[in-house]
N, CA, C and O atoms as a MOPAC input file, in Angstrom:
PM7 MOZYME 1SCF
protein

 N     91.78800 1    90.24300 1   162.07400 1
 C     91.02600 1    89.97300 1   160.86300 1
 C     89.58500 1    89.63100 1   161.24800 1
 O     89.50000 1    88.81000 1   162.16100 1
 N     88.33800 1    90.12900 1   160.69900 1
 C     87.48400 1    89.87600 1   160.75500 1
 C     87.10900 1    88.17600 1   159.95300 1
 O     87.63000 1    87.60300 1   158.99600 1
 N     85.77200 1    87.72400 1   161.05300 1
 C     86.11700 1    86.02400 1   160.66000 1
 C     85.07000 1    85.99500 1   159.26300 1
 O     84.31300 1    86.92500 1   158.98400 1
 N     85.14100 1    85.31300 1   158.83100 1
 C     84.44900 1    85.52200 1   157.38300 1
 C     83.31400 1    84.28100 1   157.56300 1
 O     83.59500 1    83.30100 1   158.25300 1
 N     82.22400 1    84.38600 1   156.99500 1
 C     81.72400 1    82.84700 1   157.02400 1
 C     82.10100 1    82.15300 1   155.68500 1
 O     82.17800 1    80.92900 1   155.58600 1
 N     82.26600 1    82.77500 1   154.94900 1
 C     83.06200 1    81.95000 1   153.97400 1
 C     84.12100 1    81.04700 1   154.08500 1
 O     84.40000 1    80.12600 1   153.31800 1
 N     84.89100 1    81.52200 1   155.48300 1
 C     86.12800 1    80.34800 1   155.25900 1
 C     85.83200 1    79.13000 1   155.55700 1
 O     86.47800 1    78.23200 1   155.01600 1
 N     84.83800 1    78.83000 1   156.44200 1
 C     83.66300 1    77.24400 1   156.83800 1
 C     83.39800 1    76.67900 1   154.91100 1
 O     83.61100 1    75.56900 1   154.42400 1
 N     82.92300 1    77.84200 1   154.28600 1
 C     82.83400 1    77.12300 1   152.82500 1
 C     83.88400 1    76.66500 1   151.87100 1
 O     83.76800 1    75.82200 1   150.98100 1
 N     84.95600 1    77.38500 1   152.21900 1
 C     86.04300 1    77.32500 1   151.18300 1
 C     87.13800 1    76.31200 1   151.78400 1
 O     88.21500 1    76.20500 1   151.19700 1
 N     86.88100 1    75.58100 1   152.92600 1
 C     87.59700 1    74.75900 1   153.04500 1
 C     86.57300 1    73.64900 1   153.00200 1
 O     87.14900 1    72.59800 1   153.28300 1
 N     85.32100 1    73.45800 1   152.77000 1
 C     84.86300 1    72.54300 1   152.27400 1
 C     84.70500 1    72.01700 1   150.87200 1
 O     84.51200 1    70.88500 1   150.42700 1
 N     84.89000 1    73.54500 1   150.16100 1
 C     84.82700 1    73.15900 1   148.55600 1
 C     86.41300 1    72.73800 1   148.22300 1
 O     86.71400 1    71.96700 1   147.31100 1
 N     87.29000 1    73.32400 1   149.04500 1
 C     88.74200 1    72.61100 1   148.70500 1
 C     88.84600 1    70.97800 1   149.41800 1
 O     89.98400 1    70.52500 1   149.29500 1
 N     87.96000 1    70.12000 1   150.06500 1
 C     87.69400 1    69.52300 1   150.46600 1
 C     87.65300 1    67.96800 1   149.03400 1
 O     88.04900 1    66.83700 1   148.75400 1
 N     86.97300 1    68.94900 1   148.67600 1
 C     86.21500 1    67.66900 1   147.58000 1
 C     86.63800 1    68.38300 1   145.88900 1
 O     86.15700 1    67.84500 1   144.89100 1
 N     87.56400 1    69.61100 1   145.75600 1
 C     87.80000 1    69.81400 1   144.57800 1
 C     89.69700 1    70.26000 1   144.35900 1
 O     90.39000 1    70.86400 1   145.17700 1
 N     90.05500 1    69.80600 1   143.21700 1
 C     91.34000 1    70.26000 1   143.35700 1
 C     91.78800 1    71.81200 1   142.97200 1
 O     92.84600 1    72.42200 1   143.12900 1
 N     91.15200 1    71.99300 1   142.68700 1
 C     91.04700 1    73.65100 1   142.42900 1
 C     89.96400 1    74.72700 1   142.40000 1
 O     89.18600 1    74.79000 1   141.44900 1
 N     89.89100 1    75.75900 1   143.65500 1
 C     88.54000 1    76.36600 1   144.22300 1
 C     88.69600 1    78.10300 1   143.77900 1
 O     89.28800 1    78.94800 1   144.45000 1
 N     88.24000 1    78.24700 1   142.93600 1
 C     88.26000 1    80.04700 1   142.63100 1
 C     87.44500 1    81.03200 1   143.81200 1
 O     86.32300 1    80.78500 1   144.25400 1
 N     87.88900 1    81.63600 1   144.01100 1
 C     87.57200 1    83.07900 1   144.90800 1
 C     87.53400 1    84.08900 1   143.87500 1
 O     88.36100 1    84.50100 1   143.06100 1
 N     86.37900 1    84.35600 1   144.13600 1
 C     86.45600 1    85.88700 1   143.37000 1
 C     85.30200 1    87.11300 1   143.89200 1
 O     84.38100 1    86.70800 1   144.60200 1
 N     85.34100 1    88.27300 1   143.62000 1
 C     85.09300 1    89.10600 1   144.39400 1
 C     85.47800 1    90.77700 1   143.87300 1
 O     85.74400 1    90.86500 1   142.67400 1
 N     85.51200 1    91.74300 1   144.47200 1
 C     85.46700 1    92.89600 1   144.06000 1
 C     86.81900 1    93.35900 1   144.66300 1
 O     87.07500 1    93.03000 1   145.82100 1
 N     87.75500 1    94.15000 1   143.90300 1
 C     89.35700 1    94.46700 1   144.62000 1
 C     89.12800 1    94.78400 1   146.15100 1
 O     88.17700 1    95.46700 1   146.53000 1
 N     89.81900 1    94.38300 1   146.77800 1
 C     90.15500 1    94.91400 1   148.07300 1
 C     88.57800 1    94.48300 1   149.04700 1
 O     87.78200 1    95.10000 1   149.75400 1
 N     88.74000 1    93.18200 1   148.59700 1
 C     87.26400 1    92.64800 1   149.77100 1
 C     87.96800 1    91.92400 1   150.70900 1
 O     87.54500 1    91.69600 1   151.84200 1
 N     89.01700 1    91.56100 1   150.28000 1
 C     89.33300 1    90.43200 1   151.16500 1
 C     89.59600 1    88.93800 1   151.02400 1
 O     89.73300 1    88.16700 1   151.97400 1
 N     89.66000 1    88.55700 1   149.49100 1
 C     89.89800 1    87.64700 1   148.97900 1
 C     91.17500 1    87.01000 1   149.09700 1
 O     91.15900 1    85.77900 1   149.08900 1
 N     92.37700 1    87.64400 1   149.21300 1
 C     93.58600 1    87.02400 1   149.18100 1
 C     93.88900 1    86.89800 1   150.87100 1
 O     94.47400 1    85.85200 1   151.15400 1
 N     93.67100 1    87.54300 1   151.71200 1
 C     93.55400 1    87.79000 1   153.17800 1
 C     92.48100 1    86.24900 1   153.53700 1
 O     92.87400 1    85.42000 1   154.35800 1
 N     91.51700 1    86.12600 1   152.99700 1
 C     90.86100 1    84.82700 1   153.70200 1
 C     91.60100 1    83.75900 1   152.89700 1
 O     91.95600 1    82.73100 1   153.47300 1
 N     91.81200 1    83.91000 1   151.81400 1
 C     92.44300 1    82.04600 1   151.46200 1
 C     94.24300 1    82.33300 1   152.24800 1
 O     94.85600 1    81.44100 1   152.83600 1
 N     94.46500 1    82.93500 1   152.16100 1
 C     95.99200 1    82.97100 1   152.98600 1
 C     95.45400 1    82.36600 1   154.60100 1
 O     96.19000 1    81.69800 1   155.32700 1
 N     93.96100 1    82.78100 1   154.97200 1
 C     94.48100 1    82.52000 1   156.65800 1
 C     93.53600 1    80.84300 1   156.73400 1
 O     93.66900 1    80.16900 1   157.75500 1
 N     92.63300 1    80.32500 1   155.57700 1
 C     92.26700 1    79.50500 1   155.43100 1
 C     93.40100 1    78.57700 1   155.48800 1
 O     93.59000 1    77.69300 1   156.32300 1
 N     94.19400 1    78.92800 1   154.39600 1
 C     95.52500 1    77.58300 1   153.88500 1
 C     96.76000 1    78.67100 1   154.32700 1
 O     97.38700 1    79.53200 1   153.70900 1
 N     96.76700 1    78.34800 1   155.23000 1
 C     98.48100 1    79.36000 1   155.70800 1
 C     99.77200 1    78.25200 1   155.55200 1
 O    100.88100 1    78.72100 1   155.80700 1
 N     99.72300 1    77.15000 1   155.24500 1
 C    100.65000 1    76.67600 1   154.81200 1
 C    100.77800 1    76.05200 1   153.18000 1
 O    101.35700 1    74.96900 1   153.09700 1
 N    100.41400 1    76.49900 1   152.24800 1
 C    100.21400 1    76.59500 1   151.18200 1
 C    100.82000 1    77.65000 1   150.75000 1
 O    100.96900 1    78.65500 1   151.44600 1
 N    101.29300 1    77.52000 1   149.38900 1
 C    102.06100 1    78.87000 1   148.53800 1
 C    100.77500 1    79.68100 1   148.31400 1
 O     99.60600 1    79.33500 1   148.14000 1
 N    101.41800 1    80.94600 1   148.38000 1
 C    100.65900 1    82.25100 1   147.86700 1
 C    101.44700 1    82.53300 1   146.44400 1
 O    102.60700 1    82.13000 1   146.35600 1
 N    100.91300 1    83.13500 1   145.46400 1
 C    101.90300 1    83.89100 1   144.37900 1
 C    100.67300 1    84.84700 1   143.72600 1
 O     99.63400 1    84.20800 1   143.56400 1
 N    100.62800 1    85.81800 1   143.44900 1
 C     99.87600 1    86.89500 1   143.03800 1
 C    100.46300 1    87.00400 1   141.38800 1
 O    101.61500 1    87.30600 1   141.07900 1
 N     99.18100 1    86.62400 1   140.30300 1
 C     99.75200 1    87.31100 1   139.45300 1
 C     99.71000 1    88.34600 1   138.99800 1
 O     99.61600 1    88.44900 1   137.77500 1
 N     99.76500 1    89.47600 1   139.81600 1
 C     99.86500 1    91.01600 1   139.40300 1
 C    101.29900 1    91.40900 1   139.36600 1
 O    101.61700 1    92.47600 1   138.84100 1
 N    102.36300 1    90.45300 1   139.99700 1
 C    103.81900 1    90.63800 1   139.53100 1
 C    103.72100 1    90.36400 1   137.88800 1
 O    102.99600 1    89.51500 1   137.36800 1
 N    104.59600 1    91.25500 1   137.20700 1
 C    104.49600 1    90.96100 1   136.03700 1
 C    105.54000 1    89.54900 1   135.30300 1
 O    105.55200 1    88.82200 1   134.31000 1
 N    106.23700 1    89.77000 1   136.42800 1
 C    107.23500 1    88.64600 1   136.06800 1
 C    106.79400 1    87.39300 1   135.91600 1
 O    106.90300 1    86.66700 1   134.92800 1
 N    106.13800 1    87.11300 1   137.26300 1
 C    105.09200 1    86.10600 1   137.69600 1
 C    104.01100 1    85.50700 1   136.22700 1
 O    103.92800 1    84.47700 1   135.55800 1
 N    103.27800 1    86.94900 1   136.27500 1
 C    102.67400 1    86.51700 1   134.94300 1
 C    103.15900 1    85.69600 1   133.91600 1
 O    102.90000 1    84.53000 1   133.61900 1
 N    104.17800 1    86.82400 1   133.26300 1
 C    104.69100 1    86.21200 1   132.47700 1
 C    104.83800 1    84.28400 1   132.18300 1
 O    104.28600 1    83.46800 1   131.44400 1
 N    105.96500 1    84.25400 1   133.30500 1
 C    105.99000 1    83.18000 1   133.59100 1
 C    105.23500 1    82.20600 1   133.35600 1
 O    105.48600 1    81.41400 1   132.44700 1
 N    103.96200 1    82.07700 1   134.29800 1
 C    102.83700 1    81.39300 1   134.14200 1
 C    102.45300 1    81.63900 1   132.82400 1
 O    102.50000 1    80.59900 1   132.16800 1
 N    102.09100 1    82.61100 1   132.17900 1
 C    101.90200 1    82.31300 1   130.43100 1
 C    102.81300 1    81.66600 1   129.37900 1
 O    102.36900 1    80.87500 1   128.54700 1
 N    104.31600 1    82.08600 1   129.45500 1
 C    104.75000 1    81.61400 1   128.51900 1
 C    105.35800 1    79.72100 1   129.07200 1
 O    105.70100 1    78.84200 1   128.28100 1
 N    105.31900 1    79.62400 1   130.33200 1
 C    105.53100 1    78.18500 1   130.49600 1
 C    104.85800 1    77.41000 1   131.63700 1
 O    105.40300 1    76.75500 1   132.52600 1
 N    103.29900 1    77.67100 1   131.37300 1
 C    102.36900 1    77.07200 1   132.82900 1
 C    102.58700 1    75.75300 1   132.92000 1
 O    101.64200 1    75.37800 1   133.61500 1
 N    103.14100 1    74.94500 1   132.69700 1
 C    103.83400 1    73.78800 1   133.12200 1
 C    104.95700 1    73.98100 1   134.32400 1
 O    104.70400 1    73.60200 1   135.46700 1
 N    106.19700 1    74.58800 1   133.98200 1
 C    106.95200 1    74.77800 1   134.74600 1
 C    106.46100 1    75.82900 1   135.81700 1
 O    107.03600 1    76.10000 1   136.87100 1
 N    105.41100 1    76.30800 1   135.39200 1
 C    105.28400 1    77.39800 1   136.44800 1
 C    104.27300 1    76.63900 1   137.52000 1
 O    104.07200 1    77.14900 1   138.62200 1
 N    103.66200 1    75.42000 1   137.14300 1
 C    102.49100 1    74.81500 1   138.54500 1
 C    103.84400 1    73.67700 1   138.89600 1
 O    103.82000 1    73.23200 1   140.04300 1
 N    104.81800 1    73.26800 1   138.13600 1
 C    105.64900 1    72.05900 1   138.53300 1
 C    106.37400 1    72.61400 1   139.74700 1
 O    106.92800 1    71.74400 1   140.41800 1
 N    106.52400 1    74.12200 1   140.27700 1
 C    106.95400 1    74.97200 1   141.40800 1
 C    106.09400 1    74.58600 1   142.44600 1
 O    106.71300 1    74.58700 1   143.51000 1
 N    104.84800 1    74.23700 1   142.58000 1
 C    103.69200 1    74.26300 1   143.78300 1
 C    103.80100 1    72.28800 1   143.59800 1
 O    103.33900 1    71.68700 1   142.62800 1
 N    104.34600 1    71.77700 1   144.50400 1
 C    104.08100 1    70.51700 1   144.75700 1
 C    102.53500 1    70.19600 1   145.23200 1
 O    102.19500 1    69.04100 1   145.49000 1

């Protein structure tokens, strides 16, 4: 993997915030750097539709999954 200088930033803004958005253009590399930033942290993509779902019709139960 190429090293990003972003990941020096994004573990500083997860540092001091409880929730840090990435965003970016498909296929830059966005899900590839926060996976190798926080590799022990859940991943879940909502492009599963199930997933989606989920998270819409009950985003309570669906963040009460991520301790």
């Amino acid at each position: 993997m190429i090293r990003r200088h972003a990941a020096t930033t994004l573990k500083e803004l997860a540092a001091g915030f409880p929730a840090v958005a990435v965003t970016g253009p498909r296929q830059s590399g966005k899900s590839t750097l926060v996976q190798a930033v926080f590799p022990n942290h859940p991943y879940i993509t909502l492009e599963d539709p199930d997933q989606r779902e989920y998270a819409t019709d009950d985003p309570r139960s669906f963040l009460a999954q991520f301790p």
